[in-house]
N, C-alpha and C positions, 0 to 999 in steps of 0.2 A: 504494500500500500504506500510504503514512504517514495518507491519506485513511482509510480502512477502519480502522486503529487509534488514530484519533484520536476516530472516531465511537463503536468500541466503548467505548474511556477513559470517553466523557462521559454515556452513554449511560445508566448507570445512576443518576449526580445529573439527570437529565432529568426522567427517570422517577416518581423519591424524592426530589422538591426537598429543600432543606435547610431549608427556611422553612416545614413543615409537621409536622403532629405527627407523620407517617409515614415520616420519613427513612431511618430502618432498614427498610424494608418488603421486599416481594417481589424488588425488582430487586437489596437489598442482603442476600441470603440466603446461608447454606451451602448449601443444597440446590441454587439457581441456580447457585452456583459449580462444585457438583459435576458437572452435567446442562452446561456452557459446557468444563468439562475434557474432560469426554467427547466432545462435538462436534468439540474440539479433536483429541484425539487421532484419530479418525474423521478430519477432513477433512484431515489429515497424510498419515496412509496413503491416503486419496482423492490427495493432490498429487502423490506419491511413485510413486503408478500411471499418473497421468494428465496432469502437468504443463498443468492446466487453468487459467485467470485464472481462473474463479469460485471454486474449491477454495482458490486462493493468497488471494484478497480475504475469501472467509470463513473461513480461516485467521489473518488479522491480526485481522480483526474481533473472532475468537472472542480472539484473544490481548490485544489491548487492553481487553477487559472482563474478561479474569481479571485482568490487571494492575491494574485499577483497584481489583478485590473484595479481591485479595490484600494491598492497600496499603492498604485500608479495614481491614482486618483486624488491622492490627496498631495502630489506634488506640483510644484509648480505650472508644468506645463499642461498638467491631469488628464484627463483620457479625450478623445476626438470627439 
């Protein structure tokens, strides 16, 4: 699980280097954020029915990439 939220953490400076003019782009959006929340909540009540590894791992996943948008957000530049 620390695997899957560590991928979704970094996932979006992958995507949105920081050494491009595009930094704030697609990956570092509100709209993404919102559509990652959603999934989020979905594959919760999926885990909660079904105590499935895949649900659980795309569970951290979804959760290490709001962590990372929500932590982007309160910087300076903050999300797009």
């Amino acid at each position: 699980m620390f695997i899957a939220s560590s991928i979704g953490g970094i996932l979006p400076d992958i995507l949105d280097p920081a050494y491009t003019t595009r930094h704030r782009g697609l990956a570092h959006s509100k709209i993404v954020l919102l559509i990652f929340v959603l999934f989020t909540v979905i594959s919760l009540f999926t885990l909660l029915d079904q105590h499935r590894l895949e649900s659980l791992v795309l569970y951290y996943f979804f959760f290490g990439y709001i962590s990372h948008l929500s932590l982007d957000s309160t910087t300076p530049s903050g999300l797009r």
